[in-house]
C-alpha positions in Angstrom: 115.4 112.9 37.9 117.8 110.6 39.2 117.6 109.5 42.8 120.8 109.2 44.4 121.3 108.2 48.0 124.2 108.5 49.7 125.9 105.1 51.0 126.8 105.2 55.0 130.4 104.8 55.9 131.7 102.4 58.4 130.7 103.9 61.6 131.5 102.5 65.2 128.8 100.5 67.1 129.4 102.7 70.2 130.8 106.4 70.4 132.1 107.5 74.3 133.2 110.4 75.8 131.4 113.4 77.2 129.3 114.4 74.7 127.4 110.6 75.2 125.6 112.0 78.2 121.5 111.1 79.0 119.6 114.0 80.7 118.5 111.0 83.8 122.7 111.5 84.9 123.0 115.5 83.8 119.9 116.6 85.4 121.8 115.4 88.9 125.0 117.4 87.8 125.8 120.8 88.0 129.3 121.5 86.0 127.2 122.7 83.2 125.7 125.9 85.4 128.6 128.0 85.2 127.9 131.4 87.5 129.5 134.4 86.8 131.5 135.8 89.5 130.8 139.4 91.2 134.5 140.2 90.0 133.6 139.1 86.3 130.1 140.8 86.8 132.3 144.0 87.1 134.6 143.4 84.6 131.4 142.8 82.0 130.0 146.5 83.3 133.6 148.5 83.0 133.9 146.7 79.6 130.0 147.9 78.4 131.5 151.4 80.0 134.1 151.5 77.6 132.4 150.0 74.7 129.7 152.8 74.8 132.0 155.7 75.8 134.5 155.1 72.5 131.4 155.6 70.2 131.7 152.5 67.9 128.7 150.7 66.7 128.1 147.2 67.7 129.2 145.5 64.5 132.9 146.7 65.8 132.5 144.6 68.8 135.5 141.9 68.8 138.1 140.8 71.2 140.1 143.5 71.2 137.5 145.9 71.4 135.4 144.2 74.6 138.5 143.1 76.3 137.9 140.8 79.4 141.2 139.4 81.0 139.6 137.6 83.9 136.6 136.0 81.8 138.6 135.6 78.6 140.4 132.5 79.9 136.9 131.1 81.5 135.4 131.7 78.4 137.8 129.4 76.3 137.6 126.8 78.8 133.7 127.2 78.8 133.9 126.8 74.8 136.4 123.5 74.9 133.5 122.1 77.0 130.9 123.1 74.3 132.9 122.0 71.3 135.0 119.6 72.3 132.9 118.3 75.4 129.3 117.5 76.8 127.9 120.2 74.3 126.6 122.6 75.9 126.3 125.4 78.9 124.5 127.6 81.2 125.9 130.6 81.8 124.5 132.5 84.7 124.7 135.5 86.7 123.8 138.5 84.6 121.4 141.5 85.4 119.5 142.1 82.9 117.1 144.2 84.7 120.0 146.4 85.4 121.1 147.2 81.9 119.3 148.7 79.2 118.6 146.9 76.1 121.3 148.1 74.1 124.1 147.3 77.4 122.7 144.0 77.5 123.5 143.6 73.8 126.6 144.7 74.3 127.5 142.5 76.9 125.9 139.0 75.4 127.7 140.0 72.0 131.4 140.6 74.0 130.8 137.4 75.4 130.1 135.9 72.0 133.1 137.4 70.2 135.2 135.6 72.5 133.6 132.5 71.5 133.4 133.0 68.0 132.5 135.2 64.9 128.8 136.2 64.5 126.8 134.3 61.2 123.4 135.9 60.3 120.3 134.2 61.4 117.9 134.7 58.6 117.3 136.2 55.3 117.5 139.6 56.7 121.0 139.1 58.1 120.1 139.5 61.5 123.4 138.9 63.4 121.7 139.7 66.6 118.5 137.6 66.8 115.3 137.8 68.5 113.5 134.5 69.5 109.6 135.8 70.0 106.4 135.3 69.4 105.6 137.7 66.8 102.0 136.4 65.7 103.3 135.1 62.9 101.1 132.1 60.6 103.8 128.8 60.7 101.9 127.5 57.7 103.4 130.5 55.5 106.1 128.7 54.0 108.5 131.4 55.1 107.8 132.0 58.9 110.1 129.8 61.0 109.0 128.4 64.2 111.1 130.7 66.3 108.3 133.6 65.3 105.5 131.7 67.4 104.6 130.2 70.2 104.5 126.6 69.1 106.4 124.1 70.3 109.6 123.2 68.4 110.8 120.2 67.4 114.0 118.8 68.1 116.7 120.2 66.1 120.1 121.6 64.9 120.5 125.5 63.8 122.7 126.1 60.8 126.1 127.1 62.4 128.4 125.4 64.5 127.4 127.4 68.0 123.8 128.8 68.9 123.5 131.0 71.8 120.6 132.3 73.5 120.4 134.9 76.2 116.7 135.1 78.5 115.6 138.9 78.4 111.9 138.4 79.5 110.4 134.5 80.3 106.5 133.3 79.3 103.8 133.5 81.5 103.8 129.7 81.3 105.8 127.0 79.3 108.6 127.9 77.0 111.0 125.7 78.3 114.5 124.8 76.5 115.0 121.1 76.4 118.6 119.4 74.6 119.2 116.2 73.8 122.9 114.4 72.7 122.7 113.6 69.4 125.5 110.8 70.4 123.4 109.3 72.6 120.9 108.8 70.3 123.1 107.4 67.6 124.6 104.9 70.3 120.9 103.6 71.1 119.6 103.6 67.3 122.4 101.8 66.5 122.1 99.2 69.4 118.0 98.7 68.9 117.8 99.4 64.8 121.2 99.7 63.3 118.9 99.2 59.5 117.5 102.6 60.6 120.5 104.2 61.4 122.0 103.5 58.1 119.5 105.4 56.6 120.0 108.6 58.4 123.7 108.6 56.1 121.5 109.4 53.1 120.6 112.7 51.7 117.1 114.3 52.9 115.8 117.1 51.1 115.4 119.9 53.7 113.3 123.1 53.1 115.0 126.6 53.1 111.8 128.1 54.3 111.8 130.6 50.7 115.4 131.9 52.8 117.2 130.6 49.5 121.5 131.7 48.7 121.6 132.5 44.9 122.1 129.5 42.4 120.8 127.5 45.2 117.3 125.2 45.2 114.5 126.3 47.5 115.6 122.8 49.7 119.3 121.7 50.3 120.1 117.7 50.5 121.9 116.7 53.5 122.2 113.5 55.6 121.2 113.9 58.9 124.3 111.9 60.4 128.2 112.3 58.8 130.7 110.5 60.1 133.8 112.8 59.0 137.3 113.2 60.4 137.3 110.7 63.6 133.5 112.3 64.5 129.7 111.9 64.4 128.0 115.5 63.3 124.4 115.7 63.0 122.2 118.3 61.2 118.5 118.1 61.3 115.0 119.7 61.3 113.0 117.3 60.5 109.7 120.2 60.1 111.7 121.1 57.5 112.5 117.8 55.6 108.5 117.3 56.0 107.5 120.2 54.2 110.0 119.8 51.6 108.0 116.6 50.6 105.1 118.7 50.8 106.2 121.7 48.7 108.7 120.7 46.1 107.9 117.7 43.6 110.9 117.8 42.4 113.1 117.1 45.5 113.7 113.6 45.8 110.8 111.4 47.7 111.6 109.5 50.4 111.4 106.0 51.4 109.2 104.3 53.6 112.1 103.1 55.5 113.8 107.0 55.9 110.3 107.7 57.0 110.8 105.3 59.9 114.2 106.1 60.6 113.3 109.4 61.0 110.4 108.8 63.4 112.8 106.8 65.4 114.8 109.7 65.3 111.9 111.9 67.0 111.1 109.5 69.5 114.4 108.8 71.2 114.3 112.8 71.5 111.9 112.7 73.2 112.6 110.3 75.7 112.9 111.5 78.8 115.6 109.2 80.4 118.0 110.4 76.9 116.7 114.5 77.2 117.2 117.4 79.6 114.6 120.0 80.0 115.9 123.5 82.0 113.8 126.6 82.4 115.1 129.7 81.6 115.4 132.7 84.0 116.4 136.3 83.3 119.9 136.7 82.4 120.7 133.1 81.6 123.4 132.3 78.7 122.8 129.0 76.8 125.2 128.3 74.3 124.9 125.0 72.4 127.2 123.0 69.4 124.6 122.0 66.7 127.0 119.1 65.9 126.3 117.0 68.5 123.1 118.7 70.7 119.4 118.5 69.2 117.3 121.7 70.8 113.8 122.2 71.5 111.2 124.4 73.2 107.7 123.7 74.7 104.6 125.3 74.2 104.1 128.6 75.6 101.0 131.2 76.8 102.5 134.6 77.0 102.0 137.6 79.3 99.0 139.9 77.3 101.2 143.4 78.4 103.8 143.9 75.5 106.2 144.6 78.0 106.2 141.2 79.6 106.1 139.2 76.8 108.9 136.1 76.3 111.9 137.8 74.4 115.2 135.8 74.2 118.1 137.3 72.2 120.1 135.1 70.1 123.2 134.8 68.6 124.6 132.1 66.0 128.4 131.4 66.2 131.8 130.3 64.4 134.2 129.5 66.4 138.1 129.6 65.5 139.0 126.2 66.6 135.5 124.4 65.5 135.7 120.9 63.9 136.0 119.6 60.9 133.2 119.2 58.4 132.5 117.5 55.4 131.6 118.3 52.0 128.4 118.0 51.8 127.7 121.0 54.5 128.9 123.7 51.9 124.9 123.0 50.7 123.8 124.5 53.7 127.4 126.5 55.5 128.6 127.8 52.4 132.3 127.7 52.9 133.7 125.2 55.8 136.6 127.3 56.5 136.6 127.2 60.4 135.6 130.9 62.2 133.9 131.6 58.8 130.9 129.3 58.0 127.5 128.7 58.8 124.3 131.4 58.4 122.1 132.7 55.8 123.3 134.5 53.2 120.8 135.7 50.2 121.0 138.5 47.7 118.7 140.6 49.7 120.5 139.8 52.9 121.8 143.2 54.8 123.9 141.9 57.4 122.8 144.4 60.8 122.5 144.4 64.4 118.5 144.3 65.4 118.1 146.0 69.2 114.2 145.1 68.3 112.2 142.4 66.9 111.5 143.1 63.4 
């Protein structure tokens, strides 16, 4: 088998703006809490009125169909921030002890359509996804880490936006921590720019068995791309692991990729370069995977059923997202803008999930 690693393109030393931000400034700022307003609050309950009263299923939620002309405009200055800004958001304000599940639902996917179009989340085409700890064994190659309650590494998700929406929070731990992956670039590259350079090459990354047809079980893809004027990061770097693990064939990597990519881990979890929040009942995060690595701690969970940590989440294409390059159509399928990113198999039904499954 031929070992081909890709070469890194000029890159700058040093990449500004707002999206270069270390969790030590942001954890003393509050622009990125934004706290919905009593008069939005009512618009989001006369719109779930409507949406339930003209009988339409959930897929048929766009738009035009949950219309919200005083959050609408907030909304697409909320997502210029999250694409095109620091990265990320916290949106606050919503009762979701008020609503049932299926209003709740209702509500986080209106929101969502305004910010983009919904990509399925697994194999099972989940659209709506649950994030909880379903008892699942993380050593069966395909349970992903979302089904427990073990920590999760830093990483990206496979579409351009991930949202997440707190239901119910842990009895202890479980807490969502980001970190820029500009920032990290602009360090690597001033302590061990040898070690950047390798995180241009192409690392075999595991599908977890959730494999598109014609495709390998692992997808090769560099963990930085400098592309169109911009720095865009993918990673999981669990799954690039257990790709060496369980497929011979993929290509093996070198001792120096091995220390890049423990760099890699390390400056995430530096605690002057991430930001740790805690989640509470009704709080919207939404995050660009292009530029923000996410993460969880360890949690224990409530014993009553009830009570148990339940986030809903939703993965999301925006209209106006950035470019990407070539190589992402391993992992996106197509690129086109509003109409990429997910998981698409031949057994994949694409549905709207009110309950874990």
């Amino acid at each position: 088998m031929t070992e081909v690693i890709d070469c890194p393109p000029v890159v700058p030393k040093y990449i500004d703006g707002d999206a270069a931000w270390t969790g030590s400034e942001m954890a003393s700022r509050g622009e990125w809490i934004e706290m919905l307003t009593a008069a939005e609050l009512q618009e989001l309950d006369e719109a779930i009125r409507r949406f339930k009263a003209s009988g339409a299923e959930l897929g048929d939620i766009s738009p035009v169909t949950f219309e919200l002309p005083l959050l609408a405009p907030r909304l697409r200055g909320i997502l210029n921030d999250v694409i095109n800004g620091r990265g990320f958001v916290m949106l606050r304000g919503f009762d979701v002890d008020r609503h049932s599940a299926e209003e709740t639902a209702i509500a986080y996917l209106g929101i969502g359509a305004h910010l983009g179009s919904f990509r399925s989340q697994n194999a099972a085409g989940h659209l709506l996804g649950h994030v909880k700890d379903t008892g699942a064994d993380v050593s069966t190659p395909s349970v992903r880490f979302y089904q427990t309650n073990r920590a999760l590494e830093y990483h990206t998700d496979s579409c351009d936006i991930v949202g997440l929406l707190c239901l119910k929070t842990s009895r202890a731990g479980g807490e969502s921590r980001i970190v820029s992956s500009i920032s990290i670039y602009n360090k690597m590259i001033r302590i061990r720019p040898d070690l950047v350079e390798q995180l241009f090459h192409a690392f075999p990354t595991d599908r977890r068995g959730e494999v598109p047809e014609g495709r390998l079980p692992w997808f090769d893809m560099p963990v930085f791309n400098w592309h169109a004027g911009q720095l865009t990061t993918i990673y999981v770097g669990q799954y690039i692991r257990s790709a060496q693990k369980n497929f011979p064939a993929a290509r093996r990597l070198t001792e120096k990729e091995i220390e890049a990519l423990e760099l890699l881990d390390a400056l995430t979890n530096d605690p002057d370069l991430n930001l740790q929040m805690e989640f509470s009942p009704g709080d919207m995060q939404f995050l660009h995977n292009h530029q923000i690595l996410h993460s969880r701690t360890d949690f224990e969970d409530w014993p009553e059923p009830a009570r148990k940590r339940h986030l809903m989440r939703l993965w999301l294409a925006p209209r106006n997202a950035r470019a990407l390059p070539e190589c992402f159509s391993a992992r996106y399928g197509s690129l086109a803008p509003g109409d990429r990113g997910g998981i698409i198999t031949n057994q994949t039904r694409l549905t709207f999930a009110l309950n874990v499954t």
